[in-house]
N, CA, C and O of each residue as an XYZ file, in Angstrom:
776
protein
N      50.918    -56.077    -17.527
C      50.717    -54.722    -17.598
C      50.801    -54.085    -16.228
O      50.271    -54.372    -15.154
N      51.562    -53.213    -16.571
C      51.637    -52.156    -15.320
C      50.872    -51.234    -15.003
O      50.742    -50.334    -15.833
N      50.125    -51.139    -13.736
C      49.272    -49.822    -13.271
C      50.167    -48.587    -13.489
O      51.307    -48.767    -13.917
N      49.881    -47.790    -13.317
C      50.384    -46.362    -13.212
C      49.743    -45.722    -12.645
O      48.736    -45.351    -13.247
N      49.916    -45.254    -11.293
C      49.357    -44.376    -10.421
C      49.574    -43.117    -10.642
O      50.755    -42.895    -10.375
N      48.958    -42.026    -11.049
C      49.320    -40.828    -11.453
C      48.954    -39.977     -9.757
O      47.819    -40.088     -9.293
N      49.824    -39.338     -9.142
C      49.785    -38.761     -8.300
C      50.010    -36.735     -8.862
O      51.097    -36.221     -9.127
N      49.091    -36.248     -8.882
C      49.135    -34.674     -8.949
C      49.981    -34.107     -8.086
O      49.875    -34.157     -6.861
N      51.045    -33.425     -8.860
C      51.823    -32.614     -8.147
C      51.579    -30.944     -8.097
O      51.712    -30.298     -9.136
N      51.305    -30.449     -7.148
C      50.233    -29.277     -6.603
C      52.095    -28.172     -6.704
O      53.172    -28.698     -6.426
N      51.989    -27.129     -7.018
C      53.063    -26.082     -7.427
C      52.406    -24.988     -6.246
O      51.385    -24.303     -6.178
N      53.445    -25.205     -5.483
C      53.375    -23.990     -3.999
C      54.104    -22.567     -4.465
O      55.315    -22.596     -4.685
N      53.743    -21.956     -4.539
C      54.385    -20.985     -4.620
C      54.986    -20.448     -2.784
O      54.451    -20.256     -1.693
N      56.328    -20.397     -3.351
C      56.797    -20.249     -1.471
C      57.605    -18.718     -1.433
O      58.514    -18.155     -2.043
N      56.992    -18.536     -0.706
C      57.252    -16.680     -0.147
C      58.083    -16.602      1.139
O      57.445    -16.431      2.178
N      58.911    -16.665      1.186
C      59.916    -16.534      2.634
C      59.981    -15.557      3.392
O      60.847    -14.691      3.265
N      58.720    -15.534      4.657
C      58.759    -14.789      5.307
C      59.693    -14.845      6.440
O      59.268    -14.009      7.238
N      60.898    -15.479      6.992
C      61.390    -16.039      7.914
C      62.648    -15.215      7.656
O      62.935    -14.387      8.521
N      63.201    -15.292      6.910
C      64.394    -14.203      6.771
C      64.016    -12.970      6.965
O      64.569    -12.536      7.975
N      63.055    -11.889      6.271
C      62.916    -10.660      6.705
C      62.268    -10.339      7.939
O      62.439     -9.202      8.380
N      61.471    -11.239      8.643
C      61.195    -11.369     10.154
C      62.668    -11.643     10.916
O      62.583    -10.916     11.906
N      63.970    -12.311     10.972
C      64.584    -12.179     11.457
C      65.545    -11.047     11.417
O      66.340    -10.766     12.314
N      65.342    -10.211      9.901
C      66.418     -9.358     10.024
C      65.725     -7.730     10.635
O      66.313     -6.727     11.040
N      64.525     -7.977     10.508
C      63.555     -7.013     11.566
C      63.986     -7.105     12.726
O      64.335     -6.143     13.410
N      64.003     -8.087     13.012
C      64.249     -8.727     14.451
C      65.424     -7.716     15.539
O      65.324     -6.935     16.485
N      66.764     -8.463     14.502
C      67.905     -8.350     14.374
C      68.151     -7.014     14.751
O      68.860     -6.663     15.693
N      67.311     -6.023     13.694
C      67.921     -4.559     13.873
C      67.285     -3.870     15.070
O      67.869     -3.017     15.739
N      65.965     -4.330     15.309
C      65.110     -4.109     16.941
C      66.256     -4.165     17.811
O      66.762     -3.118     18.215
N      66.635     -5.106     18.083
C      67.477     -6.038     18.735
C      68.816     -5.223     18.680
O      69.668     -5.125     19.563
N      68.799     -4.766     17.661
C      70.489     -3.646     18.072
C      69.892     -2.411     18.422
O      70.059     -2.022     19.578
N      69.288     -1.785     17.709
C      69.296     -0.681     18.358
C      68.716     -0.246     19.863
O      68.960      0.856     20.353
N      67.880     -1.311     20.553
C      67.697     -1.804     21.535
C      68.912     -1.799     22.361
O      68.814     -1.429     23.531
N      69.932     -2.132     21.934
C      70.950     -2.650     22.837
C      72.096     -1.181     22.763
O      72.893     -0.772     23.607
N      71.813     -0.751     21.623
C      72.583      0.645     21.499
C      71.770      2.118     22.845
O      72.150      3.075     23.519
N      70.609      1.413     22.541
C      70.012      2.742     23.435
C      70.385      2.189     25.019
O      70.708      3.152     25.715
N      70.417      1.141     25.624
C      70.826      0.555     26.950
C      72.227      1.292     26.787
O      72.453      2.294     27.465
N      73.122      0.822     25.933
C      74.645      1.465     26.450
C      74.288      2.947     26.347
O      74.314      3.488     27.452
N      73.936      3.826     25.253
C      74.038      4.803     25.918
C      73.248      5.275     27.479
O      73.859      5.996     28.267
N      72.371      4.957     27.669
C      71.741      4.896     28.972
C      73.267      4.994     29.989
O      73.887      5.877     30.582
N      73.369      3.788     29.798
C      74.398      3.378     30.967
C      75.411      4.684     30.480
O      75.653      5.240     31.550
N      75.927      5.237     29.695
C      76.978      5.564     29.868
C      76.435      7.236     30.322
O      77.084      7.993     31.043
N      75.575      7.433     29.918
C      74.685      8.808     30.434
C      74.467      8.948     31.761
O      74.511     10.071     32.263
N      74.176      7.727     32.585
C      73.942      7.208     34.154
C      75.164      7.488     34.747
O      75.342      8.095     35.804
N      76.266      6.856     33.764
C      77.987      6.897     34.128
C      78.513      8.218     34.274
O      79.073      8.597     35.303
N      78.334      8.947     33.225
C      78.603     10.432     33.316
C      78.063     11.350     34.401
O      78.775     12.184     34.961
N      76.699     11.154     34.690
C      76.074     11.904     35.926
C      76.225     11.377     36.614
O      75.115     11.528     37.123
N      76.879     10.504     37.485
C      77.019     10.060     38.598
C      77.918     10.690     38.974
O      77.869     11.404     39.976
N      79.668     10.436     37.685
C      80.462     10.877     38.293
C      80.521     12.477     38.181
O      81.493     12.922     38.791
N      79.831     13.334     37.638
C      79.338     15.027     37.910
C      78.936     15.294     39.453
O      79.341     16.151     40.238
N      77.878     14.123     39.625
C      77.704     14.178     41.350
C      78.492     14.019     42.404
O      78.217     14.302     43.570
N      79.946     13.346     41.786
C      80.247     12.888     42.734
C      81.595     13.856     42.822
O      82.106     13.958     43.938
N      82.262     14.644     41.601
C      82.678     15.162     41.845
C      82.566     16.415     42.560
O      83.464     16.751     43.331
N      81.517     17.155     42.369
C      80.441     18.125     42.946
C      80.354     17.607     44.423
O      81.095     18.307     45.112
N      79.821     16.789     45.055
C      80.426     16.687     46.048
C      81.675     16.534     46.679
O      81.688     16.892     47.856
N      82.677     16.121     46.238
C      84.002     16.405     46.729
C      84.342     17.549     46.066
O      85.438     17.498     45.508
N      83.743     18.544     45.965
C      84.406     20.006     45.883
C      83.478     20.726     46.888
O      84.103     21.663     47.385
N      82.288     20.643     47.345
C      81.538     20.837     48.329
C      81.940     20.667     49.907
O      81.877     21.574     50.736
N      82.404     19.206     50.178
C      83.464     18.819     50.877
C      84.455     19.375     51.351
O      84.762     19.572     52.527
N      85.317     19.809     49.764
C      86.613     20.025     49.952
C      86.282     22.262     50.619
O      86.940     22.978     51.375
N      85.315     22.454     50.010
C      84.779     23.947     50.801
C      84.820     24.029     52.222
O      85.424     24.681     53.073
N      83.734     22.897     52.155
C      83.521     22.981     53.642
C      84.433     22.678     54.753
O      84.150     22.763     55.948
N      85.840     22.224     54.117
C      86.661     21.613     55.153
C      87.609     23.189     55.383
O      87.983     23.737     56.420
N      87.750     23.526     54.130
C      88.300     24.744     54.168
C      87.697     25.999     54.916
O      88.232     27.022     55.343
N      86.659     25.642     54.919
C      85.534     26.921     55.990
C      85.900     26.707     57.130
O      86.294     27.664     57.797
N      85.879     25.363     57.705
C      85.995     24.961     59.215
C      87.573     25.268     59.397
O      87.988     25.968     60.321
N      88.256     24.785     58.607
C      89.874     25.525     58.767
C      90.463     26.776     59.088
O      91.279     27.020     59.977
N      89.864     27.665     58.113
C      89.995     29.032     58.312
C      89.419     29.178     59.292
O      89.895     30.211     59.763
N      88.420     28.693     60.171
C      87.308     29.767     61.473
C      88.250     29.083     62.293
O      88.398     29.785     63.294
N      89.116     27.846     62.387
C      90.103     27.739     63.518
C      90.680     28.326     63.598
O      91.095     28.524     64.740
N      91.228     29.125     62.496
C      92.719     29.818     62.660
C      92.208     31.235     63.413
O      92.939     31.741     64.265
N      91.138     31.745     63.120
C      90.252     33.004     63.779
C      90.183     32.856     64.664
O      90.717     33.601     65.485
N      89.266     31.481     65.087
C      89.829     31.369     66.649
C      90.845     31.452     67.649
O      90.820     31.932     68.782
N      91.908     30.781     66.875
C      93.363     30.712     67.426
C      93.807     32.102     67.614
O      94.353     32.391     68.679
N      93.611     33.141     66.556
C      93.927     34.178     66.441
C      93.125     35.144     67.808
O      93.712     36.036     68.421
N      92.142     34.846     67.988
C      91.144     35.650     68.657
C      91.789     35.204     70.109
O      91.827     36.109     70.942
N      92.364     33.756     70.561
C      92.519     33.493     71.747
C      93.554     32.583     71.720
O      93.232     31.484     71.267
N      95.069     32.752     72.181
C      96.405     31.913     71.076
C      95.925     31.074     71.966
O      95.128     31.293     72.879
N      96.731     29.578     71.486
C      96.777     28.714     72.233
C      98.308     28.561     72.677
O      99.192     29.346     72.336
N      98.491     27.433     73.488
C      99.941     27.622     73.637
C     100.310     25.827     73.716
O     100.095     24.986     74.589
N     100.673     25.790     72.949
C     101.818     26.411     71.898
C     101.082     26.527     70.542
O     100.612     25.497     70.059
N     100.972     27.479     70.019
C     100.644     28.184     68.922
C     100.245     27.303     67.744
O     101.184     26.710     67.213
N      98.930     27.088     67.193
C      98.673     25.715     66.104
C      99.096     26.329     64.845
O      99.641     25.745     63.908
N      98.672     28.040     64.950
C      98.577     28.342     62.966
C      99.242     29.736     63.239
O      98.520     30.708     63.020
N     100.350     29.939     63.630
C     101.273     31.201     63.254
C     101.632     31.362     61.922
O     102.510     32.222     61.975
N     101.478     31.048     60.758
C     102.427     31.069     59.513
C     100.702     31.635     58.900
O     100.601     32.650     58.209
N      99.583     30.862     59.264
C      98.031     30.927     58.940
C      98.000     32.364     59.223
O      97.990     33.219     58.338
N      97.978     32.712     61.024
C      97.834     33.612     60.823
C      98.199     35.014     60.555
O      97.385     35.937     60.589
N      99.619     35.158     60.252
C     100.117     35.685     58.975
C      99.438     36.394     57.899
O      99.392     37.587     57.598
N      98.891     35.276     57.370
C      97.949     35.325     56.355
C      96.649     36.511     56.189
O      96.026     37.148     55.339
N      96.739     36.322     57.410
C      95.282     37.440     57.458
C      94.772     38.479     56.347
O      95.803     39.026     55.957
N      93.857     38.930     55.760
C      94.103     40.404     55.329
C      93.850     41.275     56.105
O      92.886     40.691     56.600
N      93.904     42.433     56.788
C      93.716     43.408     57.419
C      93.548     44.424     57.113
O      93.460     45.319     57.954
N      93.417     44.714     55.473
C      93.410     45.965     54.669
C      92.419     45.794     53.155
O      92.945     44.986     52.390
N      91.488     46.228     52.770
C      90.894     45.814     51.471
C      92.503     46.006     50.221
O      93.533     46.641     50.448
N      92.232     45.400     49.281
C      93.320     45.817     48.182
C      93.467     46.691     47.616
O      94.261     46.989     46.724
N      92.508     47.308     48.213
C      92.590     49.473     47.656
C      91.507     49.942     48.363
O      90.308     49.678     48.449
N      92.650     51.073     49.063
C      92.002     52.084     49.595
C      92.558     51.871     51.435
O      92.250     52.785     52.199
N      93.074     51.078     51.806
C      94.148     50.719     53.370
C      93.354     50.978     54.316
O      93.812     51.605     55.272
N      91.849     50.546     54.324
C      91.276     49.696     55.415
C      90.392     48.660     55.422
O      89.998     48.225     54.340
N      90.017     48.197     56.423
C      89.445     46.882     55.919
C      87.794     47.301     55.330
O      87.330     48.419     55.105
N      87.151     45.939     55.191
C      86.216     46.003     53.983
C      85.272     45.919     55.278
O      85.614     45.663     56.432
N      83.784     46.250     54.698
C      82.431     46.560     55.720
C      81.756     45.051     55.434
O      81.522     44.259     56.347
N      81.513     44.810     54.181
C      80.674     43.559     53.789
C      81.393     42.592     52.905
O      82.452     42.890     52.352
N      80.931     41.672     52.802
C      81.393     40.241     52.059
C      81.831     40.176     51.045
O      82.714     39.443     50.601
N      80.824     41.496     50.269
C      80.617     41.482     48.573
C      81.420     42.883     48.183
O      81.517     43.285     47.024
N      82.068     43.668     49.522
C      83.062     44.986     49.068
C      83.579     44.541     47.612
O      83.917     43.406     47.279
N      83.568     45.223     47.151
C      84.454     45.289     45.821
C      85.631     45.529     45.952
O      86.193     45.613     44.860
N      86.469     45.727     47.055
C      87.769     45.931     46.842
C      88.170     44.722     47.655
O      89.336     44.648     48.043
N      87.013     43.450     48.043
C      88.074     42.303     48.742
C      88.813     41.476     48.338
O      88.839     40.908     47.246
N      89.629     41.349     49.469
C      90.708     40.070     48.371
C      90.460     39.389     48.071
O      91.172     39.053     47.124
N      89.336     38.409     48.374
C      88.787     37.088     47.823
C      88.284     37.504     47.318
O      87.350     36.706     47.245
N      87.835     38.873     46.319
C      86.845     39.112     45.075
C      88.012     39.232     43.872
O      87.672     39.030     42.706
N      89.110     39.499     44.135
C      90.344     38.878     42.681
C      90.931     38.193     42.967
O      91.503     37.972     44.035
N      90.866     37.169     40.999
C      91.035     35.913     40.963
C      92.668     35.757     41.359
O      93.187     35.039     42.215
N      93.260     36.676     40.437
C      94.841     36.430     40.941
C      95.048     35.916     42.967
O      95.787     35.019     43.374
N      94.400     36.566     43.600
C      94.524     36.433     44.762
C      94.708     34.851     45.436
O      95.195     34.515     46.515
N      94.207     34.173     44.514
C      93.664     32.612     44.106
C      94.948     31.919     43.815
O      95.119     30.715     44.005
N      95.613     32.525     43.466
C      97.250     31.643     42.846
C      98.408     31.172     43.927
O      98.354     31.338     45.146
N      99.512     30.516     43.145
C     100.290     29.952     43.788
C     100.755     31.018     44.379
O     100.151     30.953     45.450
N     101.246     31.727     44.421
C     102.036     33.156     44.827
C     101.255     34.139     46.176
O     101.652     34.801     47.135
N     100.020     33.779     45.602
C      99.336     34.610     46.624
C      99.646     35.004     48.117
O      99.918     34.048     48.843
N      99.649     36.023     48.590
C     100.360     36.520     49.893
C      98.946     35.811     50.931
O      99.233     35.889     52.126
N      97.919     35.340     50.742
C      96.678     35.629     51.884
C      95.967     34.331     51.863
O      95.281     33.944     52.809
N      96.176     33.536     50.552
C      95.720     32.522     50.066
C      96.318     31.252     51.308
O      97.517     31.057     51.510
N      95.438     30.663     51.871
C      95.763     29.507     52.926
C      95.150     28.223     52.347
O      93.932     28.045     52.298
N      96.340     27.066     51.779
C      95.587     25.938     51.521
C      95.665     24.613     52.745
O      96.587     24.267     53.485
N      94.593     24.208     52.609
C      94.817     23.337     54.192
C      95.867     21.881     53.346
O      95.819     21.202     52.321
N      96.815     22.045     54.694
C      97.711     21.103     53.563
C      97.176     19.397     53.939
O      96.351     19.091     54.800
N      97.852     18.535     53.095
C      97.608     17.243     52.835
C      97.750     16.045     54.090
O      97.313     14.966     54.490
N      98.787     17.225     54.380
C      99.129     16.144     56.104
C      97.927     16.325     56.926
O      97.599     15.323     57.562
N      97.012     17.627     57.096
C      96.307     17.298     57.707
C      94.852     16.452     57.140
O      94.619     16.127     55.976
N      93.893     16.199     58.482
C      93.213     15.092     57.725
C      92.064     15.593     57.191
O      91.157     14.879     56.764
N      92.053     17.219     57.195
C      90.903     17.841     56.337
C      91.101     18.055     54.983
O      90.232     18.500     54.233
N      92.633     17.637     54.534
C      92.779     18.038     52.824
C      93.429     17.252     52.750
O      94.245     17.530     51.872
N      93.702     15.919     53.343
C      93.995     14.394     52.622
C      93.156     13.932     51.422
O      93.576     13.607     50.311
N      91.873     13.967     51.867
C      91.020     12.870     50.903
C      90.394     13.717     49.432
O      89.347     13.385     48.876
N      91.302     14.872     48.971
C      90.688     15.734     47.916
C      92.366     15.411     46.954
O      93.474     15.271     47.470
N      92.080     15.379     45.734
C      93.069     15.814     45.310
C      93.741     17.164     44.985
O      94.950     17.344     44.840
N      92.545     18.281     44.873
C      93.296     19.352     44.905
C      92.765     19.710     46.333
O      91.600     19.450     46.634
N      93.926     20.518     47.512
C      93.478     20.365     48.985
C      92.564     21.467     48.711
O      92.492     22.157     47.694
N      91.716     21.534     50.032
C      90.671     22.950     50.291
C      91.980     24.125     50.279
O      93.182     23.871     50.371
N      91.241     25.654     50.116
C      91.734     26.942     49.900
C      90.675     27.488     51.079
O      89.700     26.900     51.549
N      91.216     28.841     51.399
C      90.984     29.840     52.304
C      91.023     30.722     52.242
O      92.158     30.835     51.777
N      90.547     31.995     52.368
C      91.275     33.456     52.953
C      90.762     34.354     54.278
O      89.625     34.334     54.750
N      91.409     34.804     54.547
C      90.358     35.189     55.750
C      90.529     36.742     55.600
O      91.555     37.152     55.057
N      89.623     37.596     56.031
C      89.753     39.551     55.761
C      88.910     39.830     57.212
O      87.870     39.499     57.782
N      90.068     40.647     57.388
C      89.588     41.122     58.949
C      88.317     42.492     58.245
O      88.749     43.320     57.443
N      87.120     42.519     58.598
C      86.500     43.340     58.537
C      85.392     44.063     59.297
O      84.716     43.181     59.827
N      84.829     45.435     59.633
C      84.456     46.077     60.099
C      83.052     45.919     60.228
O      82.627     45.440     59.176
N      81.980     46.144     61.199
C      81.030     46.086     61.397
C      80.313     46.585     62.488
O      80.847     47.123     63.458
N      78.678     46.353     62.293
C      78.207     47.072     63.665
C      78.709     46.390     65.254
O      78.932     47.126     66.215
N      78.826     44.983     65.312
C      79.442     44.610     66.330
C      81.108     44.770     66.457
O      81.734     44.107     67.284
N      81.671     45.593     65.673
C      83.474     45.747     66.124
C      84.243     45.333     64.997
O      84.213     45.847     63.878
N      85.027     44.237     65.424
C      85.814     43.979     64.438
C      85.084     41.943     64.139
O      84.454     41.290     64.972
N      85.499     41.485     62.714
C      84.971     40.399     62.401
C      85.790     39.811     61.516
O      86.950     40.223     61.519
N      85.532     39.034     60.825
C      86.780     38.346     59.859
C      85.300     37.431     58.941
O      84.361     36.691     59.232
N      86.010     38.210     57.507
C      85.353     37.537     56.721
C      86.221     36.249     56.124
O      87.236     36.433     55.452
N      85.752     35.032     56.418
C      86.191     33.637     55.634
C      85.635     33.289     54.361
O      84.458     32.946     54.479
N      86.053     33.257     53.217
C      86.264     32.677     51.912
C      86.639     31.460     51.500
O      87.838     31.262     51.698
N      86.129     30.670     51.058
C      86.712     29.416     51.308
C      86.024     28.703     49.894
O      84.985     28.986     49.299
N      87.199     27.522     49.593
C      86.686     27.311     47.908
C      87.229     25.462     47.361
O      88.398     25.112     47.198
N      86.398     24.865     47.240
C      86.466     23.243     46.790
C      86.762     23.354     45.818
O      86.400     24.406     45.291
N      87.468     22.523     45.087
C      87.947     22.052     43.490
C      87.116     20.671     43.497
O      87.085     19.952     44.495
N      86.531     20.401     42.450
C      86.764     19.004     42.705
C      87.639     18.141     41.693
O      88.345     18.780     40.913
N      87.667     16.445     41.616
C      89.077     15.939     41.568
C      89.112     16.170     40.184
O      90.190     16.202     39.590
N      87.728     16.382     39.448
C      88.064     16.535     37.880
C      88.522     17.336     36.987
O      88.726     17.144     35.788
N      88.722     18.530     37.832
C      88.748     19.878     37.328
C      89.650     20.265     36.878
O      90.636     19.887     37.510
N      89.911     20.944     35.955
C      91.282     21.055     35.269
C      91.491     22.481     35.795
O      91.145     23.595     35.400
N      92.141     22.050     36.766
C      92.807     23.339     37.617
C      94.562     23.556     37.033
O      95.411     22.784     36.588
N      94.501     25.319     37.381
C      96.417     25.823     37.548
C      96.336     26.224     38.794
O      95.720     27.199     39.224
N      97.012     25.403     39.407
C      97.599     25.921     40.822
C      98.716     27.096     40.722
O      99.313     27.398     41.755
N      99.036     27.816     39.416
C      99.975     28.713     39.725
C      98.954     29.956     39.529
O      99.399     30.942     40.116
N      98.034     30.144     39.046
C      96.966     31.160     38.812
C      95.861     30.994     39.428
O      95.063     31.930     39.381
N      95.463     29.673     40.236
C      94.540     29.647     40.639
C      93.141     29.333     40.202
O      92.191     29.033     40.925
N      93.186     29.503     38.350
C      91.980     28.905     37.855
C      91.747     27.884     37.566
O      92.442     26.897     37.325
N      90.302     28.154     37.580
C      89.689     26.062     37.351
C      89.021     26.359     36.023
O      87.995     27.030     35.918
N      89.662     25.825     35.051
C      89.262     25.920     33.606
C      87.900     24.863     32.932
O      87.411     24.858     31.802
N      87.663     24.255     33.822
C      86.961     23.137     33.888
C      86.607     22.061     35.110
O      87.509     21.517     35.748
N      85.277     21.827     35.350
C      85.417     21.029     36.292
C      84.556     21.277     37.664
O      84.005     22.378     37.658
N      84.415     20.809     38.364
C      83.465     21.205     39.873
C      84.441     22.491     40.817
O      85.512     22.193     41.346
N      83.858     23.869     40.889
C      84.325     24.685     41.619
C      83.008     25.318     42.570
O      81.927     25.775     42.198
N      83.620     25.130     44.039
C      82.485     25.643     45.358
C      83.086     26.620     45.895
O      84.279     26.558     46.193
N      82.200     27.873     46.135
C      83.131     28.667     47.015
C      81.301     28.918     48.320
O      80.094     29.046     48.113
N      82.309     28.854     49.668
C      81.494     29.440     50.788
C      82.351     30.256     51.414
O      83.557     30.387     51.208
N      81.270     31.108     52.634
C      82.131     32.444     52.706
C      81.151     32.126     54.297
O      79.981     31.755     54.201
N      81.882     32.351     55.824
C      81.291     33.255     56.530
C      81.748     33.967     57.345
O      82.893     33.648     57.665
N      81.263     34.999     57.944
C      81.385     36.053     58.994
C      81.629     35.524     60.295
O      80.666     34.894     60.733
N      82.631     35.586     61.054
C      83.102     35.503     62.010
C      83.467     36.220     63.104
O      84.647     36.521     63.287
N      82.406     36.599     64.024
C      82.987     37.650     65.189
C      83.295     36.277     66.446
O      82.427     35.469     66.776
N      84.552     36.294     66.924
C      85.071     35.329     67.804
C      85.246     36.158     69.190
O      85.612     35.695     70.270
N      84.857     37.625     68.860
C      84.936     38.101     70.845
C      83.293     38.597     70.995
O      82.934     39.326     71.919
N      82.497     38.161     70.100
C      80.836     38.470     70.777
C      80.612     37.632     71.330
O      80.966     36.467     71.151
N      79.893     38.140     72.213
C      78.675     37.097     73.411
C      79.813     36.334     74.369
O      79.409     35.960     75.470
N      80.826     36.148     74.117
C      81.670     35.572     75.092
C      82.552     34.743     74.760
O      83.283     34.245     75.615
């Protein structure tokens, strides 16, 4: 005769928590990784806003220092002559009314219309590429200069204006439809004080 060991078999009821903990996981885990890229690409975007913004800042300021040479030059030639074609350029008359302007913000100056801004423009001075102040921009610095009137005599107002490289500029009109645009402006008397 044979024993028979009866061993009880105990009924687990089994609940699988291991799959819906990983697919918790899972979706943490992406959208986690979705919010990093946009990060980065938000970081990406403002950087390059800054950076174009500064090379249109740049590209102003090179154009400011350009134009006050040519004032200079103008105020005292050199020899042999650096910017005859520049100074040309001059305005010497507001665009209505045939004399020059008193302040910065005259309403009749030439650097206050946009057309004035275009390829065509009679007054418009862009510093060109050969030199090494409008090499490193892609669109070069702009200028204008307006001889104008004041309590010390005569003065020259400078206008001066950065693109930067992103900007969806027309160089035949002069507008920037989009994109980093700087304009600085200053007053220049080159026979005061000495």
């Amino acid at each position: 005769m044979k024993a028979h060991i009866h061993i009880p078999v105990i009924a687990w009821t089994q609940r699988g928590i291991v799959l819906p903990l990983t697919l918790i996981l899972l979706v943490i885990l992406s959208l986690l990784g979705i919010m990093a890229m946009r990060n980065a690409t938000v970081g990406s975007q403002t950087m390059n806003g800054v950076r174009s913004y500064t090379m249109a800042e740049m590209a102003a300021e090179a154009g400011l220092r350009y134009c006050e040479e040519i004032v200079k030059e103008q105020a005292s030639p050199s020899s042999p002559a650096k910017y005859t074609a520049e100074i040309g350029k001059i305005a010497t008359q507001a665009r209505s009314g045939g004399v020059p302007i008193t302040d910065a913000n005259a309403q009749y100056a030439v650097w206050n219309l946009a057309s004035n801004w275009g390829a065509s423009s009679a007054n418009r001075i862009v510093v060109s590429s050969t030199n090494s102040a409008g090499s490193k921009f892609k669109y070069p610095p702009q200028c204008m200069i307006e001889k104008m009137t004041n309590s010390s005599g005569d003065a020259f107002l400078i206008t001066a204006r950065g693109i930067g490289n992103d900007a969806d500029y027309d160089a035949s009109t002069g507008k920037v439809k989009a994109g980093s645009e700087i304009w600085v402006q200053s007053v220049l008397t080159p026979n005061v004080g000495g």
